[in-house]
N, C-alpha and C positions, 0 to 999 in steps of 0.2 A: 539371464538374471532371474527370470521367473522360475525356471527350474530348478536354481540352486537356492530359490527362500525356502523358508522355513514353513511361513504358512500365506495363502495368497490368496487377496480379496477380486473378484471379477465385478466390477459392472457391467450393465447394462441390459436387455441384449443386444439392444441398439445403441445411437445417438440421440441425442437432444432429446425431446418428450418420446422418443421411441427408447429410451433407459432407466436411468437412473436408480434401477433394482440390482440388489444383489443374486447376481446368476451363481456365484459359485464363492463361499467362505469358509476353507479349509486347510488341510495339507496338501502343500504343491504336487505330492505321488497321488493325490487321490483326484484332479483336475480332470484324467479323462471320463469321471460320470458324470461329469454334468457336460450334458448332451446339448443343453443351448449355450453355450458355452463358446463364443467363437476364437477367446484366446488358448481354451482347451486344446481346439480344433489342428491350431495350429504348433501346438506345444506337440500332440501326439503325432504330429505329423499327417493326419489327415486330411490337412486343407493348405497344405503347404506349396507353394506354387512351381511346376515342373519347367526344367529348360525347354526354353524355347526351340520347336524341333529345327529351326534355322535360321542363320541370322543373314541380316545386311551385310555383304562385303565393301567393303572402298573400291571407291572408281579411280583407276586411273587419272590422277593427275590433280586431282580435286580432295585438295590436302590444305592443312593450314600449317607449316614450317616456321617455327620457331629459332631462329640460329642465335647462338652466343649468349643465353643466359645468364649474368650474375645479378642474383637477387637473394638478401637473408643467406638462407644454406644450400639456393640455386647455383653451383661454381660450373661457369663456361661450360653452361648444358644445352642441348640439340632438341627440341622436341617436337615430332610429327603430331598432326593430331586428324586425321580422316572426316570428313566434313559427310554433311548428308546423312550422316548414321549417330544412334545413342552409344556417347563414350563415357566412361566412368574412370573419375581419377581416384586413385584408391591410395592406401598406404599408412603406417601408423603413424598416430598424433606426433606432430612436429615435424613430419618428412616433406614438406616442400608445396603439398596439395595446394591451399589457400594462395599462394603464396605465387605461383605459376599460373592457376587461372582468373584469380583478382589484379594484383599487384601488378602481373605484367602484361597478361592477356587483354583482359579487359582495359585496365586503364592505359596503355600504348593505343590502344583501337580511340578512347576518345579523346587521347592528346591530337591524334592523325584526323579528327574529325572535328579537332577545333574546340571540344570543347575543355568545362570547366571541370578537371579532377585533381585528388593528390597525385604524390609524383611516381614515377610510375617507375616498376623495377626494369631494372637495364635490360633491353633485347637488342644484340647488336640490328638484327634483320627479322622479317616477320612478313613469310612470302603467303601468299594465295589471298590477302585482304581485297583483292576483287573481286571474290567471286559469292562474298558477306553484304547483304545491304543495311542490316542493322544486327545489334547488339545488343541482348537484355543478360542484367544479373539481376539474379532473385537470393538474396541474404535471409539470416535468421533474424533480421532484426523486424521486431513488432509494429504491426501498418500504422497504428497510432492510437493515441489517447483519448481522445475526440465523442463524448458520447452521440454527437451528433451525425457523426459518419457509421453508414447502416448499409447490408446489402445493397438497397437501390441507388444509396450515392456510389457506393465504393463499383456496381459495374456500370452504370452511368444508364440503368433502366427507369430511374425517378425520371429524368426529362422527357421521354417518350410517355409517360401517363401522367405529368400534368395537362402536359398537351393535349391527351385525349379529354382529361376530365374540362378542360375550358371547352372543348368542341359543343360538350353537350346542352342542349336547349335551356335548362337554369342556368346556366354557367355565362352562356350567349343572354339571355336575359338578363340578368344584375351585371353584364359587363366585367366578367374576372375574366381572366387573362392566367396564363401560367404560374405563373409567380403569387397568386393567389390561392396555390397548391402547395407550395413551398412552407416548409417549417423552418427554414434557416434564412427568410425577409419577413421584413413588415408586410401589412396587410390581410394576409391569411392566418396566421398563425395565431394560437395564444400567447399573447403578450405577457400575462401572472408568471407562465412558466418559459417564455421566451420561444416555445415550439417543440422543449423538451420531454414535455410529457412528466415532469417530476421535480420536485423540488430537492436540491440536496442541501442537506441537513450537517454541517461537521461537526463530529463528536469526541474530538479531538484522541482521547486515548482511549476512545471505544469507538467502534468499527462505522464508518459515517452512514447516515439514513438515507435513504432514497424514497422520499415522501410522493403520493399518486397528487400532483395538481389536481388542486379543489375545483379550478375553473374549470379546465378542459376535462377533467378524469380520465387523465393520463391519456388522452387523444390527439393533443399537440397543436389542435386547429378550434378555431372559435366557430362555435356552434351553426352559423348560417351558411358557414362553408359547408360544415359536415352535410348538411342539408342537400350538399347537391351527388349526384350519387351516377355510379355505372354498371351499367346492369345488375340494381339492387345493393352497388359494396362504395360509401363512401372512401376516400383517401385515408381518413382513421382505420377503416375495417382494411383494406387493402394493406397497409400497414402491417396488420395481425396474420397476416395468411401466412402461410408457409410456402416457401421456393415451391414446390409440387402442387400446392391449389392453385397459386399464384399464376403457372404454365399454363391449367386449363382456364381459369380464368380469363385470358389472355390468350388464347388458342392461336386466333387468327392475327392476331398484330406484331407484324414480322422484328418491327425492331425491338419490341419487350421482350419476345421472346429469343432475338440473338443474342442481346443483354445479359439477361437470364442463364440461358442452354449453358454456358461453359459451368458454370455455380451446379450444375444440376450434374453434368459429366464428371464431377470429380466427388462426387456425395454428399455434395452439402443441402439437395433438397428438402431436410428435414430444419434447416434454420427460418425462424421467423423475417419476412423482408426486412420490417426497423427495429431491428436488435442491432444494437450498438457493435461494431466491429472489436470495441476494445472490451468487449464481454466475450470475445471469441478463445479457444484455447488456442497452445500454440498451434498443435496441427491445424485445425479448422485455419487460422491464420495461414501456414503455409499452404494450405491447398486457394484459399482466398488469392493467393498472390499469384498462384499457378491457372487458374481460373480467366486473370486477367489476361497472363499470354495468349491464350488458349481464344480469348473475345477476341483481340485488338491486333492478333497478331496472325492474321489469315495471310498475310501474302509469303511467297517462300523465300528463302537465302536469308532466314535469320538465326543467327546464333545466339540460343538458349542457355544460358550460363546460371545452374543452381546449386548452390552450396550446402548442401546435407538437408535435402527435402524431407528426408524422414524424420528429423527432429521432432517428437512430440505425438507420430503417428503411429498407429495400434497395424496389427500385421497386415488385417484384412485393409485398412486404409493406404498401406503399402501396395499393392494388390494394383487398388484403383487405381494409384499415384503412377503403378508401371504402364499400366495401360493409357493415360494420358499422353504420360511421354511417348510413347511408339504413336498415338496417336498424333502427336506436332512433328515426329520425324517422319511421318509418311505423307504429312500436309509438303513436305519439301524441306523443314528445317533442318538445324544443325543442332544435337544435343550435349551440351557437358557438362555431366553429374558429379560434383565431391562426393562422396559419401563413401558410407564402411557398411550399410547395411548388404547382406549377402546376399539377397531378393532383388535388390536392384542391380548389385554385380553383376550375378548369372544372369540378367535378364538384356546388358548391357550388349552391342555387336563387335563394341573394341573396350580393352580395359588397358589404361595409362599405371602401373604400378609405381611409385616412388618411394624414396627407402636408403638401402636398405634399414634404417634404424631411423631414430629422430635426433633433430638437432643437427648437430657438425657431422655426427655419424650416419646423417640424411644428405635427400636434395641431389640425388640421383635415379636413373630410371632404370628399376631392378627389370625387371619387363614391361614388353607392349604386347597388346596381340588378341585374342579373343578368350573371353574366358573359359576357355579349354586348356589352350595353350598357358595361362595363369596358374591354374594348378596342377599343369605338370611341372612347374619351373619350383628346384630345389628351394635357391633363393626368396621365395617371396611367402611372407608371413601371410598375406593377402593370399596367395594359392594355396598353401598349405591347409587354412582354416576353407577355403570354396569344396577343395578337395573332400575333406571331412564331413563337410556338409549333404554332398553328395552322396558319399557312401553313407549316408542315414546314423553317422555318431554324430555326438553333441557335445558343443564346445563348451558344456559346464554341466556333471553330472550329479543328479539332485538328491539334496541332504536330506536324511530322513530319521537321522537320529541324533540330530543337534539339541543338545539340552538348554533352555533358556536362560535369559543372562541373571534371573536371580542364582540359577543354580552354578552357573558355570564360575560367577566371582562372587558370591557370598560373604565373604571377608574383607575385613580392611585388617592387611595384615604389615604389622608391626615389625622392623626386625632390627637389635643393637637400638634403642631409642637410648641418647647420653644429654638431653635439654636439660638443664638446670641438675639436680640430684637424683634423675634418673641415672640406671646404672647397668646401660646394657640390655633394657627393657626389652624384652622379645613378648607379644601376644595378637591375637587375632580380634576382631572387635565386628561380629555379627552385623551384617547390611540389613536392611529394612527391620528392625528391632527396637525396641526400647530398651539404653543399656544404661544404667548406674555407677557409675564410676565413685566413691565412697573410698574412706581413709581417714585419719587422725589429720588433724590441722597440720599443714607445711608434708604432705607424706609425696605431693608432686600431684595430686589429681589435675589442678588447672593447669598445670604443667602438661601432661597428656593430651589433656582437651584441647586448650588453646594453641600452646607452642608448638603441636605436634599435630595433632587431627586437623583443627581450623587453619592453621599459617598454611601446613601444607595442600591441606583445597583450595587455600586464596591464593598460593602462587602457582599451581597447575592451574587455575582459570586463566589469572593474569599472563600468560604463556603462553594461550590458546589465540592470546588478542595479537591484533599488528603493531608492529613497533610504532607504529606513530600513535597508536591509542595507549600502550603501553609510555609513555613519554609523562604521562600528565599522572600518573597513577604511582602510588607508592610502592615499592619495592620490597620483596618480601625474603627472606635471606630463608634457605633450605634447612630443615631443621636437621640436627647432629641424628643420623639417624642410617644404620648401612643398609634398610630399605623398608618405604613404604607406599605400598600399592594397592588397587581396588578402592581410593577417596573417589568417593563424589563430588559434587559441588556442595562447601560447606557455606553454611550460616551462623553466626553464632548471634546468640539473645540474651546480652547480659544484665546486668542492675545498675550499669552507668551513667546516672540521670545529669551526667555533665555532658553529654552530647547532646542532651534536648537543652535548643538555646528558647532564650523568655516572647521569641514568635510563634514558637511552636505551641499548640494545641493538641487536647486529646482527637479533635475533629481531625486536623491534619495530618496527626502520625498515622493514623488509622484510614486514612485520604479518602473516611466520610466526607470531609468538606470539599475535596477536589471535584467530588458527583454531584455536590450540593451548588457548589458556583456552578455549572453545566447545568444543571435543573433551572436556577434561576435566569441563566443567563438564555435557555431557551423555551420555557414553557412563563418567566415571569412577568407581572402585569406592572408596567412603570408608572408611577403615580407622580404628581407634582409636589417636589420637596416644600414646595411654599402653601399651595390651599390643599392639597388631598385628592385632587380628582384624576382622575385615570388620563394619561396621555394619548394622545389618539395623530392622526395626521393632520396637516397644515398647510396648505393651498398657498400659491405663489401669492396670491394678490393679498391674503390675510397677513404674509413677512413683509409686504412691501410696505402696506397701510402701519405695522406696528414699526419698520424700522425709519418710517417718513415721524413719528411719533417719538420715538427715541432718540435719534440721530439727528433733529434739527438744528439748523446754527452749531455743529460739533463734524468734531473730523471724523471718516468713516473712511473705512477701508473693508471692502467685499472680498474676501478667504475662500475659497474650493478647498474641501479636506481631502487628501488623496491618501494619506497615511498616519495611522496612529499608532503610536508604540509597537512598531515593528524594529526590527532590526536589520542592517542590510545597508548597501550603496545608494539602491533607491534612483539610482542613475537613467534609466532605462523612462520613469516617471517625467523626471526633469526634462530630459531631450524632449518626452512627446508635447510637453507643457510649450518650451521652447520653438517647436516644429508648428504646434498650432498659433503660437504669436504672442505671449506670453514671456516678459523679462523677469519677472521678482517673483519670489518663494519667500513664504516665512516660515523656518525653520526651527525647528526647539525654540519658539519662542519671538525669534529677532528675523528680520527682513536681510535677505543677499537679492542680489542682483545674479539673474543665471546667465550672466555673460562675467567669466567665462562660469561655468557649473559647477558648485562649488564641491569639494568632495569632503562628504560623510564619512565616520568612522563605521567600520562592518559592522561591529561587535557591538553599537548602543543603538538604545532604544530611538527612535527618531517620531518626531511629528512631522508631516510635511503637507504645508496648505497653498494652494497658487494664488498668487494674487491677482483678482478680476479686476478690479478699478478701485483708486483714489478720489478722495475729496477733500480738499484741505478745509472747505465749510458746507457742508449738506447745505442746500436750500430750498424752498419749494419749486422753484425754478427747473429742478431736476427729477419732479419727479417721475414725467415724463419715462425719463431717462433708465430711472431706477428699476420700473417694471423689466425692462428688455434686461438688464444686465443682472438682479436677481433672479430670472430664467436662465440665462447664459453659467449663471456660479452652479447654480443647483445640477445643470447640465454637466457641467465638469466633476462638481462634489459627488456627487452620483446619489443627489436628493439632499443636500447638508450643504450647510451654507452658516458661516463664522464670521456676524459684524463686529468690527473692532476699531475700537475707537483711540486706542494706545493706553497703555501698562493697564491696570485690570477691568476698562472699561469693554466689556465682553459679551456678546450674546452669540448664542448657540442653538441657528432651526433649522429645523429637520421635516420634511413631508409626511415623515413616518412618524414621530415620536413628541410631538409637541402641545404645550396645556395649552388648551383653548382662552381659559379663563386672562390666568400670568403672560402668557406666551413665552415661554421658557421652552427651550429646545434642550432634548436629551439623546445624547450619542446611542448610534445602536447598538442594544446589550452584549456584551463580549464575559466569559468568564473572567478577563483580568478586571473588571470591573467590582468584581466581589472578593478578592484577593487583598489581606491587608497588607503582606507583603509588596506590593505594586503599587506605583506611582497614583496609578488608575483607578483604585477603590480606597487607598488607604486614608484615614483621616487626616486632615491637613494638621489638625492641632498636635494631635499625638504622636504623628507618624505611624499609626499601626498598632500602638503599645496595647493601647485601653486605658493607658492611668497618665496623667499631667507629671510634667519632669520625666518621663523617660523610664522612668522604674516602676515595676509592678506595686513597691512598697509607696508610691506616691497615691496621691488622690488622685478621687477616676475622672477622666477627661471630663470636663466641660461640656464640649461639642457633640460628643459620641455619647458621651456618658457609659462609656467601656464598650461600645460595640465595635470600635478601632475601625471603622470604613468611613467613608463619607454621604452625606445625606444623599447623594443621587443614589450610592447602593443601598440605602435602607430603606428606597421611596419604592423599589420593587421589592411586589406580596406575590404570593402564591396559597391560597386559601385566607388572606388577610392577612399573613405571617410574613415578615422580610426572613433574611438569611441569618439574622444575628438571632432573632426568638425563636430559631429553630435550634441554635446554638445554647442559646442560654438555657439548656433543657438538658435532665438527664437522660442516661440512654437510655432507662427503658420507658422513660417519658417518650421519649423524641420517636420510639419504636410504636408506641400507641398510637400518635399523631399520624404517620406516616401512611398507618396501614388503612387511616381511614383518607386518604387525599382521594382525590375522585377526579380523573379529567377524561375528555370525550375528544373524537377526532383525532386530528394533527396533532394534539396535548398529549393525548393520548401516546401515540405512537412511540416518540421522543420519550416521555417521561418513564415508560413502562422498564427500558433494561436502565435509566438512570437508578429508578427504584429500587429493582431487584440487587444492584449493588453495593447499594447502602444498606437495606436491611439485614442483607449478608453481614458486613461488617457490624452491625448493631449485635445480630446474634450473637457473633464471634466475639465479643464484649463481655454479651450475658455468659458467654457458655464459661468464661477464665474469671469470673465473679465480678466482674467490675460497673454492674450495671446502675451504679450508686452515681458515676462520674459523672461531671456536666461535660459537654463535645466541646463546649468555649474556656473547658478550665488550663491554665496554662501548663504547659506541659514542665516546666521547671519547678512547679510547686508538687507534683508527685514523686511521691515514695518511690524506692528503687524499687522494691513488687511490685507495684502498680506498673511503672516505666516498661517491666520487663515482659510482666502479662500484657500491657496494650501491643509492645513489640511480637509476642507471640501471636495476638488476635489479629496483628496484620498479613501478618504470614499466612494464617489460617486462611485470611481473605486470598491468597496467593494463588492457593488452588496447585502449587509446585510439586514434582513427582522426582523420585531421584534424591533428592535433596538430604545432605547432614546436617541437623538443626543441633546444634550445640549452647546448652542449659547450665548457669552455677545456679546453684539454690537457690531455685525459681519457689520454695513452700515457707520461704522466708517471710513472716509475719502473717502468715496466714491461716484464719481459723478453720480445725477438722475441717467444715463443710466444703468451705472456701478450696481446700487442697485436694478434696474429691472430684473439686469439678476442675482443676487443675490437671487432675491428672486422665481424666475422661478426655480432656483438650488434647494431651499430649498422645494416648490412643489414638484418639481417629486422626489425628496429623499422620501416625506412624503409619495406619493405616490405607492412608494416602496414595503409599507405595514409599514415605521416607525413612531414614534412619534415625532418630531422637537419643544424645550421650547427653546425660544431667548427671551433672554431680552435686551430688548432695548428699547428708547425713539423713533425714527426716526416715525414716525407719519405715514410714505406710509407701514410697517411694520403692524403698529398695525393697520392700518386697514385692508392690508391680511389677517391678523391672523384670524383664525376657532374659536378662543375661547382666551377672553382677561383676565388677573390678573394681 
């Protein structure tokens, strides 16, 4: 594959902080100058790894026999397999591979051992399981999600040096123990961050943050821990080291460094100890898992079962990977390798060929034997290409005069177009261009554009999708046409302001306001909708004293919030509610009994609150009581806690978010909070509108007085400004304001690509003249220009390459000025890399235009 690209970027020279440069960016023929170059190395053949001058033969007698296989497209097959030695089952995709040493191999071994697997494919008999004392498979699938699982957990070297760190004299002085080295218990750990070293941030449609804990600065342990130290390197700093300082570090302490050694023998020395395993790439993963055999699996008579180890691994890590494995087969093991890669073929002492084809015309064994005997055999695809390799050809020889794909499809070319009063239409329509398509009223240009260009990009995408996405989607009927090819994926941006319904805003189409609720909803200061003062947090015993104060002589009911307008079963909540002792949920509103568990629709939105305890009359008698069981809610709610008194007798507090003054509790900020569209932000009076009755032509709400949210989302500022006076601003207003916000820290971090977002699209406003418009003006009171330049300014925000943007007389109503900078928009779109067809009369138009129709 690297020989037959076009042009080929190299990292590194190394891995991890020994990379991340480019070594070599050029044309694949020109790869062998760059001398540090190790994929070069092996492209040229230089570094390419020579067969093994001899290999392991099978012993007599010590086989593992297979008889009577039917499995998938295994029919009534025999298969030997030579134990003690590295075997490689080979064969093209679909020939049986998987299928022979998973499905029957493997799982028959742990039916026969009792334990828990799927079911296993048929082996009448399956002789020599004597002479096996155990069984590992190593799969492509990823070790886990977990950012808490780190080199020292995943080889189990973290418990050997907490232990050393309690040995030492502070450690024995304050009385810590192991477990006071741990970032994954109480105790030790920081608690702000949980032991994680970071706070994560979701940014919903932008890429989530991974903020450095302000407590611990990203060190995971609370500060008196770090204080105690071994020879000079706290458990934070230990942490930071690298597999290879880590070793000398640790020179003398046998069990860190057995832990350790296997990580270091397959080249992962260069990773840091607490680096998240689910930050690892795939190889680094497959050698992680190969690493583990390699610790835990010292004793002999086990069979080694790995399914395409090279996955994800660079030539040179192939290399290592071979010498691993000769290194567990010479420990005594048993080795069997899936794979296609041809390095670990040859390197192989028996090769299992299966074949000859895939599918039904698989699932037989074209050969067995060593890979010598492999590539002399006619039959085998697998010998053929070993062969080739050998004699130093290359199974894909490299392109060097492949012209690029602007040059190679340039055209969107036309042929018999019969749509509407076309007539047999034959022309070609230049790719990344500006083209004007122009004509007399009724001469067929939207005809071209729309029925022909756009229909036919919208149903080549919609083609591209799976039928079951394709189910829910409009269907697009082929336009009369006997051929057109070289469409990209089309866009079209027309004047039809009946698609903007009266929710829509300039802010929204332009989805300023979708960065603007995520700004608020993470850097905003909530303030109390009743006196004004900032919300701060709220201590058990100050909810107990106000709800002993509120709820006297009155019915009370203590709520745990577990779910807020999510969507989903929610099932999984309920059991654990149930499990810890718990019968009633209140549900959207109303009280079930979760005996039996009541089932939720998928698809709506749901609240869902546990019920901690009943009082049919609060008294002071209880309030005792009260303390323990508003701990217990809050425990549950995870710091939120909902007294309810029945139908709107309601309060809402929070540890995090509650006025001192009121005692009013506010939910934590979520961006459906600032949404008028949602339950959750929108005004109650209006529903969202901004105007009383329902119609933008009515008078303006009451409540809102046209901000269409509700007072909790207008009680959160951000420079003293809610989300609506950000709104009710024009754009190049709201762009002035912006650029002077100021925030420091954690604010900082979060707010800085919300920013750059928005101001993008403010630009891209200015740039198509619209900078007149307010972000909160409703999008059904604009003009069809207006409608269709904010839909181009969104695009612009798009940043898309490739793309057919398709224009009718976008210079409709618009003054000279106006239209020059219409069509400077339309340039640097094109120049993007996309294609831009407008049709239009306007005459300064068609003469921009690159290529006129």
């Amino acid at each position: 594959m690297c020989r037959a690209s076009d042009y080929l970027v190299d990292l590194g020279p190394g891995a991890g902080e020994r990379g991340g440069k480019a070594v070599f960016a050029g044309p694949s023929s020109a790869i062998s100058a760059a001398k540090s170059s190790r994929t070069g190395a092996y492209i040229t053949g230089s570094s390419r790894p020579a067969r093994p001058a001899q290999r392991r033969r099978p012993r007599k007698n010590y086989w593992l026999d297979l008889v009577g296989i039917q499995a998938h497209n295994l029919r009534t097959l025999d298969v030997r397999i030579p134990l003690g030695l590295l075997v490689a089952v080979t064969g093209v995709s679909g020939s049986g591979k998987s299928t022979l040493v998973e499905d029957v191999l493997y799982r028959n071994w742990l039916r026969r051992q009792g334990l828990a697997t799927e079911t296993p494919g048929y082996c009448r008999e399956i002789k020599g399981l004597e002479y096996i004392d155990d069984v590992v498979f190593m799969d492509q699938q990823a070790i886990g999600r977990s950012p808490r699982a780190n080199l020292l957990t995943y080889s189990g070297a973290l418990t050997p040096i907490r232990e050393l760190f309690a040995k030492t004299d502070l450690a024995r002085l304050r009385n810590y123990g192991p477990g006071h080295f741990s970032f994954n218990t109480t105790g030790g750990r920081c608690e702000a961050c949980a032991g994680q070293g970071f706070e994560k941030v979701e940014m919903q449609f932008l890429a989530d943050l991974y903020l450095e804990c302000p407590v611990c600065k990203g060190r995971r342990f609370r500060e008196e821990i770090l204080e105690v130290s071994y020879r000079g390197f706290s458990i934070g700093q230990v942490m930071d080291l690298t597999l290879a300082e880590a070793m000398e570090l640790f020179a003398d302490q046998n069990r860190i460094i057995k832990a350790l050694s296997p990580l270091r023998d397959v080249g992962l020395d260069y990773l840091r100890l607490g680096q998240p395993v689910s930050t690892l790439s795939g190889g680094e993963s497959q050698r992680l898992k190969l690493a583990r055999s390699l610790g835990i699996k010292a004793s002999k008579n086990t069979l080694i079962i790995l399914d395409e180890p090279t996955t994800g691994l660079h030539a040179d890590d192939t290399r290592l990977l071979v010498k691993t494995l000769n290194r567990l087969v010479d420990a005594g093991n048993s080795m069997v390798v899936v794979e296609h890669n041809l390095d670990v073929i040859q390197a192989a002492d028996h090769v299992i060929d299966l074949g000859p084809e895939g599918g039904d015309e698989g699932g037989e064994v074209v050969v067995a034997g060593t890979p010598e005997e492999i590539a002399e055999s006619s039959a085998s695809h697998t010998g053929r290409f070993l062969a080739r390799y050998w004699q130093g050809f290359e199974t894909a020889a490299p392109v060097t005069d492949m012209k690029g794909g602007s040059e190679q499809n340039g055209v969107i070319k036309i042929r018999g177009a019969r749509e509407h009063n076309l007539r047999n239409l034959t022309l070609d329509v230049p790719r990344d261009q500006l083209v004007v398509v122009t004509g007399v009223s009724g001469s067929g240009k939207s005809t071209l554009a729309f029925n022909v260009l756009f229909a036919e990009g919208q149903r080549r995408y919609l083609d591209s999708l799976s039928t079951f996405a394709r189910q829910y989607l409009p269907v697009f009927d082929r336009p009369e046409a006997e051929e057109i090819s070289g469409v990209p994926p089309t866009v079209a941006i027309d004047q039809r302001s009946s698609q903007m319904g009266r929710r829509s805003t300039v802010a929204t189409i332009t989805e300023v306001y979708h960065y603007l609720r995520l700004l608020f909803s993470k850097v905003g200061k909530p303030h109390c909708p009743v006196c004004g003062q900032i919300i701060s947090a709220m201590s058990p015993e100050q909810m107990t004293r106000d709800l002993r104060q509120r709820f006297e002589n009155k019915r009370l009911i203590l709520l745990a919030p577990k779910i807020m307008g999510r969507k989903g079963f929610h099932r999984q909540i309920l059991e654990r509610a149930v499990a810890q002792g718990y019968e009633e949920a209140r549900i959207d509103g109303k009280i079930y009994s979760l005996n039996p568990i009541p089932k939720l629709a998928r698809f709506r939105e749901h609240d869902v609150e546990i019920v901690i305890r009943k009082w049919k009359r609060f008294s002071k008698d209880g309030e005792v009581e009260l303390a323990g069981v508003v701990d217990e809610t809050l425990a549950v709610g995870d710091g939120q806690l909902v007294a309810w008194g029945g139908s709107k007798n309601e309060v809402f507090y929070s540890r995090r978010l509650t006025c001192g003054r009121c005692h009013l509790g506010m939910p934590s900020l979520d961006p459906r909070l600032f949404s008028f569209n949602s339950r959750h932000g929108a005004c109650d009076r209006c529903e969202g509108i901004g105007h009383w009755g329902g119609s933008v032509d009515g008078d303006v709400c009451p409540a809102c007085k046209g901000a269409r949210l509700n007072e909790t989302a207008l009680s959160v500022r951000i420079n003293g400004r809610n989300i609506w006076d950000v709104c009710d601003q024009s754009v190049s207003a709201a762009r002035g304001f912006f650029t002077t916000w100021q925030f420091s820290g954690r604010d900082a971090d979060i707010a800085k690509p919300l920013l750059d977002e928005i101001l993008n699209r403010l630009d891209f406003l200015d740039q198509v003249g619209l900078d007149y418009l307010h972000l909160g003006r409703g999008a059904d009171t604009l003009s069809g220009g207006e409608g269709q330049r904010i839909r181009l300014a969104a695009q612009m925000g798009s940043n898309l390459r490739g793309v057919c943007y398709i224009l009718v007389e976008p210079t409709i109503c618009l003054h000279p000025r106006d239209n020059d900078k219409l069509l400077d928009t339309l340039t640097e779109l094109k120049e993007k890399g996309n294609t831009i067809v407008v049709v239009e009369h306007d005459e300064a138009t068609i003469r921009r235009a690159e290529h006129r129709i």
